[in-house]
gemmi code that builds the backbone of each chain (N, CA, C; Angstrom):
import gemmi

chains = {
    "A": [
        ("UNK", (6.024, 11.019, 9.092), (6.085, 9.619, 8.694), (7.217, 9.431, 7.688)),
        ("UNK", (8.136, 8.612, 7.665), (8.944, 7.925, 7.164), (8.658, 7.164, 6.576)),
        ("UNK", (9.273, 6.902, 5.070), (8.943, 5.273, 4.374), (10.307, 4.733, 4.126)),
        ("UNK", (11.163, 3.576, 5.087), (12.317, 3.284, 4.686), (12.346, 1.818, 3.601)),
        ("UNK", (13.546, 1.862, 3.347), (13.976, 0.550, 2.234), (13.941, -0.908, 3.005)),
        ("UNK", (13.386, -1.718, 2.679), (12.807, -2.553, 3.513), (14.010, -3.656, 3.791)),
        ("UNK", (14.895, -3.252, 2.794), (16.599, -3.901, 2.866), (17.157, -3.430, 4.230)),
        ("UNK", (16.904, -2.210, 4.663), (18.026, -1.822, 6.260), (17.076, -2.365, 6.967)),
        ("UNK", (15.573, -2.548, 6.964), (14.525, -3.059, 7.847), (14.950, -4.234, 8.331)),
        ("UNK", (15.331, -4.987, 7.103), (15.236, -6.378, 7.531), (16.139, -6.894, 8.185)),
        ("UNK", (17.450, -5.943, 7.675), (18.585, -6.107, 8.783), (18.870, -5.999, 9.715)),
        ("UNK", (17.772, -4.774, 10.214), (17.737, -4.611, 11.960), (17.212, -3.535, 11.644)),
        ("UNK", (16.121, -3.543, 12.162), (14.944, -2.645, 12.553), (15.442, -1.897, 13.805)),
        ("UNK", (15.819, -2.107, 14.628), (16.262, -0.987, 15.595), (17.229, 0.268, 15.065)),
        ("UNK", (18.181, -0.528, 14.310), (19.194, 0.221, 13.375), (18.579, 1.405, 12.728)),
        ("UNK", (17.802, 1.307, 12.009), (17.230, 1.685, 11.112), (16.138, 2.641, 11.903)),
        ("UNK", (15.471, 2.663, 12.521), (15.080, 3.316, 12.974), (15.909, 4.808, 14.073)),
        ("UNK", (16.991, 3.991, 14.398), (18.068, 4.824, 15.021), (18.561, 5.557, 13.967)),
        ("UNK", (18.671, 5.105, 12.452), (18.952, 5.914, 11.555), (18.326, 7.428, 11.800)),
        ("UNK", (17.386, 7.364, 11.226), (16.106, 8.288, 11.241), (15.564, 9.369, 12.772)),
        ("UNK", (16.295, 8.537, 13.424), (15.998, 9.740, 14.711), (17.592, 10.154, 14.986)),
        ("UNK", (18.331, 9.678, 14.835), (19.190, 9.846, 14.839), (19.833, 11.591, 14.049)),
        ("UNK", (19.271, 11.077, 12.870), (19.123, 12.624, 11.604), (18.765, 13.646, 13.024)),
        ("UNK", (17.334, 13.029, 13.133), (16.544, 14.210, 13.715), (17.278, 14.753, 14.739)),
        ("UNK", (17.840, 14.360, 15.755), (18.402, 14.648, 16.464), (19.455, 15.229, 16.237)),
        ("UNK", (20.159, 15.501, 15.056), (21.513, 16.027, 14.913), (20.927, 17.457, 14.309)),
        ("UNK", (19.376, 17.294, 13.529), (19.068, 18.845, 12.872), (18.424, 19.435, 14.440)),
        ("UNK", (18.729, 18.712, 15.768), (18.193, 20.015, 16.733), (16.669, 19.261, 16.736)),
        ("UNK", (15.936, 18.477, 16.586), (14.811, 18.153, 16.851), (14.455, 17.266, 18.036)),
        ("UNK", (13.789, 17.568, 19.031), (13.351, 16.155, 20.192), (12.548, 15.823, 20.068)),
        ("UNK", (12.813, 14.431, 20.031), (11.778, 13.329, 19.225), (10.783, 12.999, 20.424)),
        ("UNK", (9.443, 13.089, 20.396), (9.196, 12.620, 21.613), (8.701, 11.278, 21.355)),
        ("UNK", (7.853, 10.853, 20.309), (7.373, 8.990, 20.321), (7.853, 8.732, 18.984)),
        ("UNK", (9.070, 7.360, 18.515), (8.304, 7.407, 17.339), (8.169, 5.443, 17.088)),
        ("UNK", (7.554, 4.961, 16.183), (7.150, 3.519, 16.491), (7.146, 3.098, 15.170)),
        ("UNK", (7.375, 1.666, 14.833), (6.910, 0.836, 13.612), (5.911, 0.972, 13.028)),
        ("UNK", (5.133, 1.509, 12.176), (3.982, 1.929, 12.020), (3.227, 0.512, 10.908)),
        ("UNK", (3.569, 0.265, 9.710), (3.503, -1.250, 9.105), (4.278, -1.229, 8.201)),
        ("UNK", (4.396, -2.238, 7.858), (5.370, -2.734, 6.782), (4.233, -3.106, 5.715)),
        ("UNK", (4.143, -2.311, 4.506), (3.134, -2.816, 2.776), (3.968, -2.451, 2.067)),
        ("UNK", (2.833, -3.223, 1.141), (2.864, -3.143, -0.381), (2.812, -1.801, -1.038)),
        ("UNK", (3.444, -1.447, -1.727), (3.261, 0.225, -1.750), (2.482, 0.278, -2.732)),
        ("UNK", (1.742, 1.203, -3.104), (0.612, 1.440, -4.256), (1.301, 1.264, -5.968)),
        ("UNK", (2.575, 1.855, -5.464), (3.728, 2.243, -6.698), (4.762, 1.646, -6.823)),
        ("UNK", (5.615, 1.177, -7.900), (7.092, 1.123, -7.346), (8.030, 2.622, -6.621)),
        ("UNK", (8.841, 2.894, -5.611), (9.321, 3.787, -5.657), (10.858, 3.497, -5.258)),
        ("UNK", (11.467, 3.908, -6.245), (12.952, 3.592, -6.339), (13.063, 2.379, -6.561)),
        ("UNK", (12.497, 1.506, -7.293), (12.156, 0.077, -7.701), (12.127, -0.771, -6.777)),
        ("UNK", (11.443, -0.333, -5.444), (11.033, -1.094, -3.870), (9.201, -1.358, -4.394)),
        ("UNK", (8.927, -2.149, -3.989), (7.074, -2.578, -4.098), (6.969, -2.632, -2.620)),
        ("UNK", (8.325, -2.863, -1.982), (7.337, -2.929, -0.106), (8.364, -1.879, 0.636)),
        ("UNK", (7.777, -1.381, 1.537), (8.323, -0.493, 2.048), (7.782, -0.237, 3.614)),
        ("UNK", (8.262, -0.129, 4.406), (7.786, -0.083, 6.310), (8.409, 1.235, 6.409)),
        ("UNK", (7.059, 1.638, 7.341), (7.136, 3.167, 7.382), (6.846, 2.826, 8.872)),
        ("UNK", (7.828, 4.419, 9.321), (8.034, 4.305, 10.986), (7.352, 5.655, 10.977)),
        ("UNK", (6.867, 5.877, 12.336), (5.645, 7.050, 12.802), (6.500, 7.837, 13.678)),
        ("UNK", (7.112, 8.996, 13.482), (7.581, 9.553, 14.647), (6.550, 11.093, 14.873)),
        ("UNK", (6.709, 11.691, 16.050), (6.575, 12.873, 16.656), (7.626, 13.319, 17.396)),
        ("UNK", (7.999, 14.794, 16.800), (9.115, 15.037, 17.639), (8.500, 16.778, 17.482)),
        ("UNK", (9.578, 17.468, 18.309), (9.339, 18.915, 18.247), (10.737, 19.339, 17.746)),
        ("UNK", (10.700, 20.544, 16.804), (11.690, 20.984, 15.965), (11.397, 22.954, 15.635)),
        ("UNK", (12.338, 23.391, 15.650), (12.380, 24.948, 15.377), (11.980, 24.809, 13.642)),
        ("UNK", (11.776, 26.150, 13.501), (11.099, 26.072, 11.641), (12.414, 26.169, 11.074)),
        ("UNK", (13.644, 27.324, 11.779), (14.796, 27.600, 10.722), (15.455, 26.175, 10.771)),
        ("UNK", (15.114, 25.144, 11.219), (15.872, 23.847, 11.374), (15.298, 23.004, 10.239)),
        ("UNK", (14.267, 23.502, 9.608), (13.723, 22.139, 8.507), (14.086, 22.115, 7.625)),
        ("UNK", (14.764, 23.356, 6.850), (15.211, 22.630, 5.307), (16.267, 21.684, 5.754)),
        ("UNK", (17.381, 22.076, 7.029), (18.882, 21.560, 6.435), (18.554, 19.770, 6.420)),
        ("UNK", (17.091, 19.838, 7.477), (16.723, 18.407, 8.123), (16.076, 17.955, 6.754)),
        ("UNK", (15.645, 18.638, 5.945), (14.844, 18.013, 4.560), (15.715, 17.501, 3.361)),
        ("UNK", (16.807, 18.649, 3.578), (17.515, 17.980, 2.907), (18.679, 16.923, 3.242)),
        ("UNK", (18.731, 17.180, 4.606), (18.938, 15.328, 4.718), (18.693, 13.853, 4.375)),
        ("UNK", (17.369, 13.845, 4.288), (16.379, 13.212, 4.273), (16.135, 12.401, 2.723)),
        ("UNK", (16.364, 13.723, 1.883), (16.307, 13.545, 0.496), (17.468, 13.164, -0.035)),
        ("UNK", (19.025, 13.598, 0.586), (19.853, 12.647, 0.475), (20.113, 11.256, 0.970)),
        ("UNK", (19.302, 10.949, 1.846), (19.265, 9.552, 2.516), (18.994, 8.607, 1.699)),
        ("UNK", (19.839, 7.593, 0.945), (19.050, 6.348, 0.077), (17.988, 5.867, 1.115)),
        ("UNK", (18.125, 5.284, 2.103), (17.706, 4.686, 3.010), (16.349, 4.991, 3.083)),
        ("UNK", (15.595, 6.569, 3.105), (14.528, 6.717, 3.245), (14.164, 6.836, 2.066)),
        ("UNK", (13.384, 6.501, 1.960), (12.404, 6.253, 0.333), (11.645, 7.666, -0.061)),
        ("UNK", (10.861, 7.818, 1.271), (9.456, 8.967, 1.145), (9.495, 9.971, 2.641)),
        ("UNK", (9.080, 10.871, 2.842), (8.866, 11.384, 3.914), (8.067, 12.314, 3.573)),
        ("UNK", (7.291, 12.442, 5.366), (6.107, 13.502, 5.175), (6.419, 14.184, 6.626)),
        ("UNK", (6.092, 15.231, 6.596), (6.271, 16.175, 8.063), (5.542, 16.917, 7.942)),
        ("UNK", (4.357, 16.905, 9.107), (3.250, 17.494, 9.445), (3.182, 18.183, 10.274)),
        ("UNK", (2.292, 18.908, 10.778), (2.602, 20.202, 11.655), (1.368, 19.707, 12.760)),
        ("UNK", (1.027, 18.828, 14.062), (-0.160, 18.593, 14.666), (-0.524, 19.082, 15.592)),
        ("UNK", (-1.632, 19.509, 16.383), (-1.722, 20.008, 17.293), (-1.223, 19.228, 18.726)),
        ("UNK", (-1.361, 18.301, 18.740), (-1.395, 17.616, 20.037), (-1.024, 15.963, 19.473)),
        ("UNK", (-0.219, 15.463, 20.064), (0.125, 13.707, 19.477), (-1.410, 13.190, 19.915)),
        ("UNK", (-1.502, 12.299, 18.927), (-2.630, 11.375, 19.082), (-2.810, 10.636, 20.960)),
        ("UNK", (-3.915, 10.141, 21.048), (-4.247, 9.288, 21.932), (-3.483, 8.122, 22.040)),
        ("UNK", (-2.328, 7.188, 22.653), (-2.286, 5.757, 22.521), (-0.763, 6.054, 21.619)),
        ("UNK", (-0.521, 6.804, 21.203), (0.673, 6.830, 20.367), (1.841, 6.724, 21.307)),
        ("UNK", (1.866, 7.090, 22.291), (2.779, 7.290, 23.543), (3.181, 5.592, 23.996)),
        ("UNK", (1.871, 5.209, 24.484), (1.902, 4.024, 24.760), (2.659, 3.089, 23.551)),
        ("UNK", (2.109, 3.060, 22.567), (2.897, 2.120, 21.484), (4.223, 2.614, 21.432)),
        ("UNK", (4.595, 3.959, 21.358), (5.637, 3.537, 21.010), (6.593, 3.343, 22.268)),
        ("UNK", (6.041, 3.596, 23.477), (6.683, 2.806, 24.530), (7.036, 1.293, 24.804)),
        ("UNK", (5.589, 0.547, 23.684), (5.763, -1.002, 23.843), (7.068, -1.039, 22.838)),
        ("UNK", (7.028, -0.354, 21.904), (7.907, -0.635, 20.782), (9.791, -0.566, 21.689)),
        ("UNK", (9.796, 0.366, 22.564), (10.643, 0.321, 23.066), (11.394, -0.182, 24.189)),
        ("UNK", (10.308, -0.979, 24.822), (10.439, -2.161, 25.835), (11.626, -3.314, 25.122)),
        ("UNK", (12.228, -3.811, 26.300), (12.917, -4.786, 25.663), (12.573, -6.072, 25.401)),
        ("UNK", (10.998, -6.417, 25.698), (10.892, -7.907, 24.631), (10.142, -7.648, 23.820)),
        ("UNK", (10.363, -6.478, 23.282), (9.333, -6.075, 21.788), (9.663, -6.780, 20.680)),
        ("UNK", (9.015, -7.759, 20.027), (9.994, -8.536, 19.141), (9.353, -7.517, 17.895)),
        ("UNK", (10.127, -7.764, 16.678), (9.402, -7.244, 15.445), (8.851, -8.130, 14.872)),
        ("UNK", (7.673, -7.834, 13.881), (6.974, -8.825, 13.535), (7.815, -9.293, 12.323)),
        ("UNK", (8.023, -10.638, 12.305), (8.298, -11.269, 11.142), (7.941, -10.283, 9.498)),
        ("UNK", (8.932, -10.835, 8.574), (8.199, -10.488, 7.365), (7.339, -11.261, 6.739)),
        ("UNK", (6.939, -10.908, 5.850), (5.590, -12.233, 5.123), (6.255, -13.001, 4.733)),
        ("UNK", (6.243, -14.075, 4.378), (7.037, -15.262, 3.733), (7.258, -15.265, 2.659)),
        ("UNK", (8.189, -15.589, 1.694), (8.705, -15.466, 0.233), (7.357, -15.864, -0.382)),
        ("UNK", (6.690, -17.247, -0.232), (5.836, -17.638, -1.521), (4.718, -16.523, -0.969)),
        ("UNK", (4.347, -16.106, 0.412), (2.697, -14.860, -0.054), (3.245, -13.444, -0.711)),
        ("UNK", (4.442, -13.313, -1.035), (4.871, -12.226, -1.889), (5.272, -12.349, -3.238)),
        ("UNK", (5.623, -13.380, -3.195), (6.261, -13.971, -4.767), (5.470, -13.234, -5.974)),
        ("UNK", (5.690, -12.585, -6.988), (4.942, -12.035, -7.835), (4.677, -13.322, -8.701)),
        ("UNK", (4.831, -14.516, -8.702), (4.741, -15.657, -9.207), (3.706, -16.116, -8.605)),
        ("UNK", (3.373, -15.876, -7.446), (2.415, -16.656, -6.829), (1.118, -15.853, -6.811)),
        ("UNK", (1.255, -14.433, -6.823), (0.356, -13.376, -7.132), (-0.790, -13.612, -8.606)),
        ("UNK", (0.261, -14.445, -9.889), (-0.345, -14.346, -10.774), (-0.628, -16.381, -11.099)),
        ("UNK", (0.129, -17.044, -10.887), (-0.541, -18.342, -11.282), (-0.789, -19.409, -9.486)),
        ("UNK", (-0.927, -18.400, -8.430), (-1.272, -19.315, -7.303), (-0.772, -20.592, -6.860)),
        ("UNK", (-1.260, -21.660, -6.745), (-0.625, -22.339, -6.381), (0.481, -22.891, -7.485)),
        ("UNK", (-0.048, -23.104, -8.539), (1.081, -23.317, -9.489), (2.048, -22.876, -9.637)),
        ("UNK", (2.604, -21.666, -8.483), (4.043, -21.177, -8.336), (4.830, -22.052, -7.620)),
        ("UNK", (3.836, -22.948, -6.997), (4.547, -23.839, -5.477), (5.053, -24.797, -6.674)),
        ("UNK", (4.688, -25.343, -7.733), (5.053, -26.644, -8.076), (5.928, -26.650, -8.685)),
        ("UNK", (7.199, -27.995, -9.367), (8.131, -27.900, -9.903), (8.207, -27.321, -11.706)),
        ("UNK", (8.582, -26.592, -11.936), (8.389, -26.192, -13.548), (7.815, -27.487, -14.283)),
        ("UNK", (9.062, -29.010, -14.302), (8.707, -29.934, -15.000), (6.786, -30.238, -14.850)),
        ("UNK", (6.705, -30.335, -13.488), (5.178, -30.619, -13.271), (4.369, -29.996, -13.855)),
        ("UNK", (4.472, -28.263, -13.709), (3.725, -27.426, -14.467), (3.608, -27.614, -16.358)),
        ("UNK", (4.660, -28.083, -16.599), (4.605, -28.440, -18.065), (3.834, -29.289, -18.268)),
        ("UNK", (4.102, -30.322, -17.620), (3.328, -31.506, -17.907), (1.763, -30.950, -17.994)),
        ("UNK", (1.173, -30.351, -16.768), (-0.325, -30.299, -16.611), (-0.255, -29.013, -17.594)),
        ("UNK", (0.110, -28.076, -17.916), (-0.724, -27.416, -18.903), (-0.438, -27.602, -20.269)),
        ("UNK", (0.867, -28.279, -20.511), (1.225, -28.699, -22.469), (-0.137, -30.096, -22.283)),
        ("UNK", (-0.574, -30.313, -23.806), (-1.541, -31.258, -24.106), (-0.589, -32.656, -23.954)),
        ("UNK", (-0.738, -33.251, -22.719), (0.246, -34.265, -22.255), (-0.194, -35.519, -22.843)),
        ("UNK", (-1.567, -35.437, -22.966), (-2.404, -36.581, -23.291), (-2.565, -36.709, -24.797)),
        ("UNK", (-1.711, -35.874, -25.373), (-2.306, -35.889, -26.999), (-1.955, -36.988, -27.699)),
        ("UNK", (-0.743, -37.794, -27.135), (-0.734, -38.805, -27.922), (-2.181, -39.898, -28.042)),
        ("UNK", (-2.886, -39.811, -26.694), (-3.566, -40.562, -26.360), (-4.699, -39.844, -27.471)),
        ("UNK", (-5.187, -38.705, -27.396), (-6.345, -38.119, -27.815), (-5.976, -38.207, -29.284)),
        ("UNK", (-5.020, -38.285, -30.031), (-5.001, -38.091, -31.152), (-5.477, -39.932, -31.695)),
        ("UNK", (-5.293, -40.882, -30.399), (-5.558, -42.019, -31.237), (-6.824, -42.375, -31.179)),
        ("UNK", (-7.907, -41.031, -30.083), (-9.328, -41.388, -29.700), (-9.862, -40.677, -31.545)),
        ("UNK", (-9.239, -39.649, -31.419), (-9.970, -38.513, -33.126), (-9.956, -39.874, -34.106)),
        ("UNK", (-8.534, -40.804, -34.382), (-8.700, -41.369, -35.336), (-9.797, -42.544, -35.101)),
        ("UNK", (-9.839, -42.850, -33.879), (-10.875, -44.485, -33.668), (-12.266, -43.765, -33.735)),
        ("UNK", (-12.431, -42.057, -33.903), (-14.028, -41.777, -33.839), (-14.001, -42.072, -35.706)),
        ("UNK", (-12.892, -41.907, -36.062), (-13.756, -41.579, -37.577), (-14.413, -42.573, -37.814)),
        ("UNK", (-13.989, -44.037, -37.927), (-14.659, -45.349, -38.360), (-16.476, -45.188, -37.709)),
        ("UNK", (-16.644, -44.394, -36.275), (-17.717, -44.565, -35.906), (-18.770, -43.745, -36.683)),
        ("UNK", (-18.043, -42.660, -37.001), (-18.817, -41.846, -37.437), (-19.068, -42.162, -38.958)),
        ("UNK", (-17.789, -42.837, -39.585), (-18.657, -43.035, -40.976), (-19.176, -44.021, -40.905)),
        ("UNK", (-19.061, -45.600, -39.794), (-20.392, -46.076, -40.291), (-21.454, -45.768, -39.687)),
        ("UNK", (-21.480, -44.414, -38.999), (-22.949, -44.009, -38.764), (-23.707, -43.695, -39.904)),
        ("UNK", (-22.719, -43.130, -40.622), (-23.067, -42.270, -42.138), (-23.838, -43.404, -42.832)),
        ("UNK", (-22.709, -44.455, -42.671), (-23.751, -45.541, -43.711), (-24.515, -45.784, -43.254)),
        ("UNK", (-24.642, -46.215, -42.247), (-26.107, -46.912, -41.377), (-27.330, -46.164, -41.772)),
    ],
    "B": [
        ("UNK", (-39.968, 21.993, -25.008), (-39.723, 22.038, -24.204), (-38.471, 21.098, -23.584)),
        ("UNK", (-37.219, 21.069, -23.513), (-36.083, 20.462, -22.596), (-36.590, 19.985, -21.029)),
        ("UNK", (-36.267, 19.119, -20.894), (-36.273, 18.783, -19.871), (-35.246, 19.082, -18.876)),
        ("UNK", (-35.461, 19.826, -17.990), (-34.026, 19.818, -17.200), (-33.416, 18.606, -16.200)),
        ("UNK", (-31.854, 19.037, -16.864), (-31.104, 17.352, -15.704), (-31.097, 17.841, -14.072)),
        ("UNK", (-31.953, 16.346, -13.501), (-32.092, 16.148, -12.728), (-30.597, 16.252, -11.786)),
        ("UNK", (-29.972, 16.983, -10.949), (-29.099, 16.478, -10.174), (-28.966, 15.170, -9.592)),
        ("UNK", (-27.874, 14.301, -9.809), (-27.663, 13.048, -9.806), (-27.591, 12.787, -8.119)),
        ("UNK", (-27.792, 12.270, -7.115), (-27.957, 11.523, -5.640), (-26.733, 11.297, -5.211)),
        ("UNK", (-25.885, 12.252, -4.253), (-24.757, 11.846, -4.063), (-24.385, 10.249, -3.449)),
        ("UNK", (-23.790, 9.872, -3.634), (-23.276, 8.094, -3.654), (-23.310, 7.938, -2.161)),
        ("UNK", (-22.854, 8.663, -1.681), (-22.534, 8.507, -0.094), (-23.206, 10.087, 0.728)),
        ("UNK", (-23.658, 9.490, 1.953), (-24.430, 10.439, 2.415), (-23.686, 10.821, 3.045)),
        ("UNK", (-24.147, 12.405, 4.068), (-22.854, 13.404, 4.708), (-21.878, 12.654, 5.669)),
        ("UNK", (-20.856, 12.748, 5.572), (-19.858, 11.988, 6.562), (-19.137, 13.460, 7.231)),
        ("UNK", (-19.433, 14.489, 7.434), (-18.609, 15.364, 8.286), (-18.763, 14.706, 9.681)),
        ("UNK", (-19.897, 13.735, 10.350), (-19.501, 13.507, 11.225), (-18.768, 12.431, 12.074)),
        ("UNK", (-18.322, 11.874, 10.602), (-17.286, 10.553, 11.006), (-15.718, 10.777, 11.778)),
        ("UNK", (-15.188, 9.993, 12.096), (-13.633, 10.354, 12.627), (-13.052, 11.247, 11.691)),
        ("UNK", (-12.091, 11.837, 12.460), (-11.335, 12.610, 11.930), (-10.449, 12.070, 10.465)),
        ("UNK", (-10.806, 13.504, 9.519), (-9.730, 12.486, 8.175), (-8.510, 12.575, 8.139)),
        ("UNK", (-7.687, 11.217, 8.197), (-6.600, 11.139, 8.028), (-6.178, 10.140, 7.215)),
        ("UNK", (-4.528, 11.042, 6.513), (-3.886, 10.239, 5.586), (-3.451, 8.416, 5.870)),
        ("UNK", (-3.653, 8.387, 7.055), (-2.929, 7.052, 7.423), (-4.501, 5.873, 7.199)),
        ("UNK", (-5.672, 6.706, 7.117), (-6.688, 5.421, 6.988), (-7.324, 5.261, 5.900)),
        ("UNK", (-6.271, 4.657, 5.343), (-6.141, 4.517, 3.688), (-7.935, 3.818, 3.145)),
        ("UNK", (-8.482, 2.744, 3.715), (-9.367, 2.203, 3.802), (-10.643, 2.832, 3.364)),
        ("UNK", (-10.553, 4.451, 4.598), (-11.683, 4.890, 4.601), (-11.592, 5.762, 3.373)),
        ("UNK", (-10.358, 6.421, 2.832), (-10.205, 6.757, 1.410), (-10.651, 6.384, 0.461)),
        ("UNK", (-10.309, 5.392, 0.518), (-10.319, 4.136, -0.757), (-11.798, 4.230, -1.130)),
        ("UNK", (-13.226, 5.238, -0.435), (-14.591, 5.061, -0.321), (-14.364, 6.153, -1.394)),
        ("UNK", (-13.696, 6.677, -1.284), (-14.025, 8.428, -1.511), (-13.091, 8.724, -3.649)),
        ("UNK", (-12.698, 7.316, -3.693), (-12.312, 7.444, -5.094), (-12.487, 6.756, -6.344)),
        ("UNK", (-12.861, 7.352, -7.302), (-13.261, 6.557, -8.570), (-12.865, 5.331, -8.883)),
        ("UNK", (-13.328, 4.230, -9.798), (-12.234, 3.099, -9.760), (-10.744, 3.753, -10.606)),
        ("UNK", (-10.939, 4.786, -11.191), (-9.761, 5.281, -11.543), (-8.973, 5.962, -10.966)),
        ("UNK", (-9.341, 6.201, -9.666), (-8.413, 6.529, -8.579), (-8.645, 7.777, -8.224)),
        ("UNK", (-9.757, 8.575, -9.471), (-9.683, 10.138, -9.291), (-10.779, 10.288, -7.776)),
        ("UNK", (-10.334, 11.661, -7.204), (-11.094, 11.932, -6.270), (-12.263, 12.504, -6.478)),
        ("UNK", (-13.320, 11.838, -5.647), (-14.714, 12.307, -5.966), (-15.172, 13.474, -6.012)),
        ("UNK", (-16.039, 14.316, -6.421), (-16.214, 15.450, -6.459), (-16.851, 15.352, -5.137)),
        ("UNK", (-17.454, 16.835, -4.386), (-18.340, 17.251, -3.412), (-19.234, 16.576, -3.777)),
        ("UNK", (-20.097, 17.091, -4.690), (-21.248, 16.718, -5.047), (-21.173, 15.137, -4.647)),
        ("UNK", (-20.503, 14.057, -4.784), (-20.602, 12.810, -5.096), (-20.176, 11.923, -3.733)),
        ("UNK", (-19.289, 12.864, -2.948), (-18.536, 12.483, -1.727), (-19.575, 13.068, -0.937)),
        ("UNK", (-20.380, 13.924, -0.673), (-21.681, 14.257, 0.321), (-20.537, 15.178, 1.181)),
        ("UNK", (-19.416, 15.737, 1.007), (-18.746, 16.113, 1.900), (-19.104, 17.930, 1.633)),
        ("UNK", (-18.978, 18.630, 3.117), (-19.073, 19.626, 3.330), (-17.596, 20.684, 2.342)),
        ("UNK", (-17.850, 21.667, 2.712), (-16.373, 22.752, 1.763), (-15.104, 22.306, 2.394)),
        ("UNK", (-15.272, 22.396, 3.880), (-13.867, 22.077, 4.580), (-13.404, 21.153, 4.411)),
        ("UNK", (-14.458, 19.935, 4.983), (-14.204, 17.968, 4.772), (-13.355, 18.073, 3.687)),
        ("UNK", (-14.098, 18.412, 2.249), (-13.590, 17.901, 1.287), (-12.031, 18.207, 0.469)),
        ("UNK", (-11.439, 19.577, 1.532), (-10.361, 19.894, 1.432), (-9.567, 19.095, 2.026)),
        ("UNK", (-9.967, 18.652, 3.537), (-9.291, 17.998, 4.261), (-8.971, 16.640, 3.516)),
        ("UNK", (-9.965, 16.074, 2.822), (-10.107, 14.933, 2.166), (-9.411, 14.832, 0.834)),
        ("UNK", (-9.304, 15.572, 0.416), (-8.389, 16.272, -0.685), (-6.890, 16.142, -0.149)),
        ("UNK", (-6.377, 16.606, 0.863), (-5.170, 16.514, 0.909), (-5.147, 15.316, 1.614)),
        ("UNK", (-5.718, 14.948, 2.430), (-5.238, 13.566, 3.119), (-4.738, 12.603, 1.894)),
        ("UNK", (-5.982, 12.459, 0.802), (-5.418, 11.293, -0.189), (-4.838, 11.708, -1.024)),
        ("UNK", (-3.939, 13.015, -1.284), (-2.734, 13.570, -1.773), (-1.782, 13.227, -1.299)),
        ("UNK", (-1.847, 13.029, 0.559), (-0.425, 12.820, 1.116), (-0.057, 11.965, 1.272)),
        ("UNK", (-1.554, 10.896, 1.037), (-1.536, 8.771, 1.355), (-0.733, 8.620, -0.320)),
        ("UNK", (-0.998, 9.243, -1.390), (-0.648, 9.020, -2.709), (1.058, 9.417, -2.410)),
        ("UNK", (1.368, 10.268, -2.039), (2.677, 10.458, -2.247), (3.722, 9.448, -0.909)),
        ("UNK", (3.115, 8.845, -0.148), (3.998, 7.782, 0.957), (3.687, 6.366, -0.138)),
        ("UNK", (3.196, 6.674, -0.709), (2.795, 5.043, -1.528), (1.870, 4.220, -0.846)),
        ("UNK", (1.175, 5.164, -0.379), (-0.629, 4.216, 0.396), (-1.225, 4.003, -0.637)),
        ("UNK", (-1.736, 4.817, -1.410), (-2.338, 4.871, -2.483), (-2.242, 5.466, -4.128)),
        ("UNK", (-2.507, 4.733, -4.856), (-2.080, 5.459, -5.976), (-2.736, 6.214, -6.676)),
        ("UNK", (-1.883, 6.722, -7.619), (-2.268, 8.201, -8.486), (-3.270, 7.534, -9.169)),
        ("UNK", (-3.015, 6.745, -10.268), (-4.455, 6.204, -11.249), (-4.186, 4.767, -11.019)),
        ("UNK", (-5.105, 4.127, -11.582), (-6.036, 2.680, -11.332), (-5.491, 1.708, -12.708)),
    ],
}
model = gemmi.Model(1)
for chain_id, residues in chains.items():
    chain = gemmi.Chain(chain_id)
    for i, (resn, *xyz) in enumerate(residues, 1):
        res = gemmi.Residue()
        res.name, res.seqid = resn, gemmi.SeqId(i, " ")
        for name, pos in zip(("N", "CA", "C"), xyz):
            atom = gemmi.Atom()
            atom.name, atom.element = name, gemmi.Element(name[0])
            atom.pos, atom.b_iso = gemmi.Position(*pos), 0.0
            res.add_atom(atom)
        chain.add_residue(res)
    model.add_chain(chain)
structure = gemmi.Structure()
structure.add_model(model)
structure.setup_entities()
C-alpha cells in the first residue's frame, strides 16, 4: 500500500498512479492488480498533508530487488508512506476492482468539496459559510446599545418597588 | 484477612472467530483500543496468543499509513 500527496492525485490520478508502478516496474517487479484504494483524512499530519489517497497494489518481486525499490520510494516526495507485505494469495475481488479501475469509463471519484473539509467549518459549522461582517454582528453584543437603555429604564422600576 | 482481586471481565468476548485481521479495517481496530489509543491488553481484547499478535501488528501498520493514530 502506498500513501501518495493528494497534490499529484488531484492532478491526475492515472499519472500518479503510473508514477508508482512505474518505480515498480523499473526495480524488476510485475505488478499484477493495483487500484485506488480511498482517499482520508489521515490520523496525523505527515509531511504537513492531513489527506492523503492511498493506492493498493499487488505485484511479484525478487527479495535482492527490495532495498534498491525501498529506497526509491523513500526518495519519492510524491509518496508520503509505504507498506510492503509479503501475502499468500491476492485477496478475493481485488482482481476485479482493479480491472474496473482500469476500464476506460472509470471515472475517479470527485474530491470532497472545500467547505466539508475546511478546518473552519470543522470547528464553527455553519458559521464558516457566512460573511465575517455577519458573523460579527451575531456574536459581538450588537444589541447593547439597546440593552444598556433596558438596565437603565429597570432601575426606576426597581427603586420604586423599593419604596412601594 | 485480604481479600483477593477479583479478575476484571474481559470487555469484549473471544473474537478469534471473526474475519481475518487486517490493517486496512481500521473500524474493526478502532474496538480493540483505549480512548488513548493504547492497545488493549489480552486480557481485555478476549483475544487468543496468536490473534493478539496479529492484532498487534495490524494496528502498528494502520498507525504508521496514517489510518490511525499513535495517542488520542
Amino acid at each position: 500500500m502506498f500513501l501518495l500527496d493528494n497534490q499529484v492525485v488531484r492532478a491526475d490520478w492515472r499519472q500518479a498512479k503510473a508514477m508508482v508502478t512505474d518505480l515498480l516496474a523499473k526495480n524488476g517487479a510485475k505488478v499484477l492488480c493495483a487500484r485506488r484504494w480511498d482517499e482520508r483524512k489521515l490520523a496525523y499530519p505527515i509531511r504537513g498533508r492531513t489527506r492523503g489517497t492511498y493506492l493498493l497494489a499487488y505485484f511479484e518481486i525478487t527479495g535482492t530487488s527490495l532495498n534498491g525499490m525501498r529506497r526509491d520510494f523513500e526518495l519519492d516526495e510524491r509518496v508520503l508512506r509505504y507498506l510492503m507485505l509479503k501475502v499468500d494469495a491476492i485477496p478475493a475481488g481485488e482482481m476485479e476492482k482493479a480491472a474496473e479501475e482500469g476500464a476506460d469509463g472509470y471515472v475517479v471519484p470527485p474530491p470532497p468539496t472545500e467547505e466539508a473539509t475546511s478546518p473552519e467549518r470543522a470547528v464553527f459549522g455553519d458559521l464558516a459559510d457566512r460573511p465575517i461582517q455577519e458573523n460579527l454582528r451575531r456574536n459581538a453584543p450588537a444589541e447593547a446599545p439597546e440593552g444598556g437603555d433596558g438596565a437603565e429604564a429597570e432601575v426606576p422600576e426597581a427603586a420604586a418597588a423599593e419604596e412601594s | 484477612m485480604a481479600e483477593s482481586r477479583k479478575p476484571s471481565p474481559p470487555i469484549a468476548s473471544r473474537h478469534c472467530d471473526d474475519p481475518k485481521i487486517d490493517y486496512k479495517e481500521v473500524a474493526y481496530l478502532q474496538k480493540f483500543l483505549t480512548p488513548q489509543a493504547q492497545i488493549l491488553s489480552r486480557k481485555r481484547s478476549g483475544f487468543c496468543t496468536q490473534c493478539q499478535r496479529e492484532l498487534k501488528a495490524a494496528i502498528k501498520r494502520a498507525r504508521h499509513m496514517g489510518l490511525m493514530a499513535f495517542v488520542q
